[in-house]
LUMLUM-534592 format. One record per residue (C-alpha): x, y, z; residue in three letters. Coordinates in pm, whole numbers, padded with zeros to 5 digits, always signed. Each point is the difference from the previous one (the first is absolute). Layout:
BEGIN
XYZALA ...
***
This chain:
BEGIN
-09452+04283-12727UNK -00005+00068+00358UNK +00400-00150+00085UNK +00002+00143+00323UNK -00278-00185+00113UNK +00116-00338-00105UNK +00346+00085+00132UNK -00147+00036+00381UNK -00234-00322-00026UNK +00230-00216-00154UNK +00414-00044+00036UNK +00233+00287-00042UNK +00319-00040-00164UNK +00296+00217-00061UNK +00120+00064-00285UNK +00302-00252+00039UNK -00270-00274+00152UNK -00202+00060-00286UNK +00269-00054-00279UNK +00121-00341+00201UNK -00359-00127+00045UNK -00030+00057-00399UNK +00331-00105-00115UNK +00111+00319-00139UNK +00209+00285+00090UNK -00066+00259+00166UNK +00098+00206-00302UNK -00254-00166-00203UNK -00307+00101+00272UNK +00070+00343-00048UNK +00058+00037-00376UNK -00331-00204-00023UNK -00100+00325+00200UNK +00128+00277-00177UNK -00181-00174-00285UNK -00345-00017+00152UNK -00013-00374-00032UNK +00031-00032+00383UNK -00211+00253+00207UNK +00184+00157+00298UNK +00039-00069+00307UNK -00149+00111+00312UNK +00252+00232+00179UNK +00002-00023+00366UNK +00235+00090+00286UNK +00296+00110-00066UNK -00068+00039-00357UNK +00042-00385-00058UNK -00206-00137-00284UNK -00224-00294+00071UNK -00135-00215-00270UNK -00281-00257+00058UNK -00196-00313-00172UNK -00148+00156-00289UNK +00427+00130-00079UNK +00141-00373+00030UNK -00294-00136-00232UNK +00045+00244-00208UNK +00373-00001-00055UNK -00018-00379-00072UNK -00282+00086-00273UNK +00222+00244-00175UNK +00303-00258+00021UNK -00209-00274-00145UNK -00117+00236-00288UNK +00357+00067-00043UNK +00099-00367-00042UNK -00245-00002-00262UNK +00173+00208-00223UNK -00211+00294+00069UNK +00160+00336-00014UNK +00030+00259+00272UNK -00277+00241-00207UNK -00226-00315-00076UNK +00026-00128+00348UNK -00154+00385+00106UNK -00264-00020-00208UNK -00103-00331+00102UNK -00037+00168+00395UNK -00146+00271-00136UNK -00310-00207-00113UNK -00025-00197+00311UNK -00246+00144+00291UNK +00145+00262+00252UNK -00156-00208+00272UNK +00209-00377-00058UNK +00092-00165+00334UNK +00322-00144+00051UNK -00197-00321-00083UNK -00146+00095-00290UNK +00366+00092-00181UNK +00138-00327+00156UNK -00275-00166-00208UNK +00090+00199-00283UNK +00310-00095+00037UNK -00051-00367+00005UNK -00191+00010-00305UNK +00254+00222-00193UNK +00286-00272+00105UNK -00240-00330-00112UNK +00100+00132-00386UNK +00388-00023+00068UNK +00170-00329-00029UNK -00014-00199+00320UNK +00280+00145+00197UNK +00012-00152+00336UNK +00272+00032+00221UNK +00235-00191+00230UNK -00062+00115+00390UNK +00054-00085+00349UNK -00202+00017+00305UNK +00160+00303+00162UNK +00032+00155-00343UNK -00373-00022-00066UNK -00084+00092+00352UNK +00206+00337-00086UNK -00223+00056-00285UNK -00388-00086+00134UNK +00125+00262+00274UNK -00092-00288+00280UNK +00065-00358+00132UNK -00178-00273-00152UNK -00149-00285+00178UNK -00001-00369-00186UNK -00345+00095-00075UNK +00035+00320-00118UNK +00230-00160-00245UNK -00206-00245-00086UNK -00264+00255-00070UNK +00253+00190-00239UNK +00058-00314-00148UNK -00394-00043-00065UNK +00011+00303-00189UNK +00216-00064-00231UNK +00302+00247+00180UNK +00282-00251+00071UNK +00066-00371-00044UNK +00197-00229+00236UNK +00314-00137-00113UNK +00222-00302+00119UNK +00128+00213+00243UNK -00172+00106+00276UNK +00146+00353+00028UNK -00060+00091-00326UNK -00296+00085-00237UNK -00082+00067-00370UNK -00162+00332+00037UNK -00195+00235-00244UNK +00084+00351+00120UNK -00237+00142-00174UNK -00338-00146+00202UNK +00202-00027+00335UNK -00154+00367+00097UNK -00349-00108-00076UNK +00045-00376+00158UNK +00137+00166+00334UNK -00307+00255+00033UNK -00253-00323-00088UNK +00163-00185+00327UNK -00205+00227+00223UNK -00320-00080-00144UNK -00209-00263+00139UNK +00024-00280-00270UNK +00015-00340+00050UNK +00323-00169-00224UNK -00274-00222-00192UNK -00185+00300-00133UNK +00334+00183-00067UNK +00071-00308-00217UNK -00378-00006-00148UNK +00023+00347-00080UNK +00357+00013-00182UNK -00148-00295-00250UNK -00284+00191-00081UNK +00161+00348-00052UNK +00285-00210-00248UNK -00235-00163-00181UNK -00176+00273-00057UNK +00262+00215-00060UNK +00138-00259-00248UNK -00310-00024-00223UNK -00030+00397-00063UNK +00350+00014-00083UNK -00031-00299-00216UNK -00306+00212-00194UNK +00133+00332+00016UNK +00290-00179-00173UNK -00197-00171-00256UNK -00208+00317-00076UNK +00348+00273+00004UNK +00164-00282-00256UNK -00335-00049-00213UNK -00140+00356-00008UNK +00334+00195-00019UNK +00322-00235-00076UNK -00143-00231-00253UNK -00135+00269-00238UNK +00290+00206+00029UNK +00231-00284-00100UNK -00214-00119-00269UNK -00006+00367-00154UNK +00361-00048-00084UNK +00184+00353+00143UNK +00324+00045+00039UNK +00207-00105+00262UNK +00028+00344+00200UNK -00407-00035+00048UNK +00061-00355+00090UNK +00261+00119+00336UNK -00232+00306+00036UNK -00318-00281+00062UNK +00260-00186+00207UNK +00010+00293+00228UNK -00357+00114+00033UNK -00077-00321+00159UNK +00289+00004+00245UNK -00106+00325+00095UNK -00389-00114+00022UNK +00077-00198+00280UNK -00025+00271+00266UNK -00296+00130-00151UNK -00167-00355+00029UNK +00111-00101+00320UNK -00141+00391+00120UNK -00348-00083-00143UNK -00010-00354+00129UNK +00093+00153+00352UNK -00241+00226-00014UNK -00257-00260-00131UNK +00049-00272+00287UNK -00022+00293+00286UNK -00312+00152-00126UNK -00146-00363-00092UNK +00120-00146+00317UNK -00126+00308+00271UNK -00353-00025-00189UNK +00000-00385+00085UNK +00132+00018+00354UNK -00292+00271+00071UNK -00234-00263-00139UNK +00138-00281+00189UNK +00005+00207+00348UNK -00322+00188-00036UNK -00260-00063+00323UNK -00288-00161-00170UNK 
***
């Protein structure tokens, strides 16, 4: 993982920048460090650390995983089996997916506050490209959104590329529906493969919680292989679509 590199090509951050940019403290970036869950930063003049991209994404990643339920040694071994070589992208989209298994939590924001967190100011269309995506709602009030922190990353990289707001709309339906009907059959085939024959076989009630558990902690392992799945799947196709005949 070559940090330095994406340090100097994308934003630098201090330690204290990066912690307010994530909503953490400062004392939570570097104990994610002395655990190896963040990597460290680049040090430059005067010894000050600077932490890029690739740092912010994955902070937020490790956060999410957290809200899960997941423990510090879990979360590690989750990172451990993702590539050295994930952009800050890539974990943001990691991150996104992680989040879509936790209750809806969105959030109560204003303009300035939001502006804070993308890191930039927002145009009315820029907003109404966020809103396209699924990454805030308008309210009554004009100052003040319905927000879903955890896409807001992603949604603020995806203003700089060249999409028109009807295909950002086209393209959310098709990934939800989509994403809908294979969690509707992985469902269906987790419940009548695995829950349904357990249950029927009558064991106790510690086997019962114990079941419970496995598939709470399956989810990371699914949402991993279905990430993993739509890249590959979805790189092939684009080479397809671009090749020169």
């Amino acid at each position: 993982m070559d940090v330095g590199s994406d340090v100097e090509l994308g934003p630098s951050y201090t330690v204290d920048e990066l912690a307010a940019r994530a909503g953490v403290t400062v004392r939570t970036v570097r104990f994610y460090g002395t655990r190896g869950l963040l990597p460290p930063p680049v040090i430059g003049a005067r010894r000050v650390g600077h932490y890029g991209p690739e740092h912010l994404s994955r902070l937020a990643l490790i956060e999410e995983l957290q809200r899960q339920g997941m423990t510090l040694a879990a979360i590690e071994r989750y990172l451990e089996q993702l590539p050295p070589d994930l952009s800050a992208r890539d974990l943001a989209v990691h991150r996104a997916l992680v989040a879509s298994w936790a209750p809806e939590s969105a959030e109560s924001t204003t303009r300035r506050e939001l502006e804070r967190r993308a890191g930039r100011a927002l145009t009315e269309r820029d907003v109404d490209r966020l809103a396209a995506m699924g990454v805030l709602e308008r309210t009554g009030d004009a100052d003040t959104y319905r927000l879903d922190g955890s896409l807001l990353r992603l949604g603020v990289e995806m203003l700089d590329v060249p999409i028109e707001h009807e295909t950002i709309l086209a393209s959310r339906t098709v990934l939800l529906e989509h994403a809908r009907t294979a969690a509707q059959e992985l469902a269906r085939l987790f419940q009548e493969q695995v829950w349904n024959p357990y249950r029927e076989s009558g064991e106790d009630p510690d086997h019962l919680t114990a079941m419970r558990s496995l598939s709470a902690h399956m989810q990371p392992m699914v949402i991993q292989a279905l990430v993993t799945a739509f890249q590959r799947s979805l790189s092939e196709e684009l080479r397809t679509a671009f090749r020169s005949p």
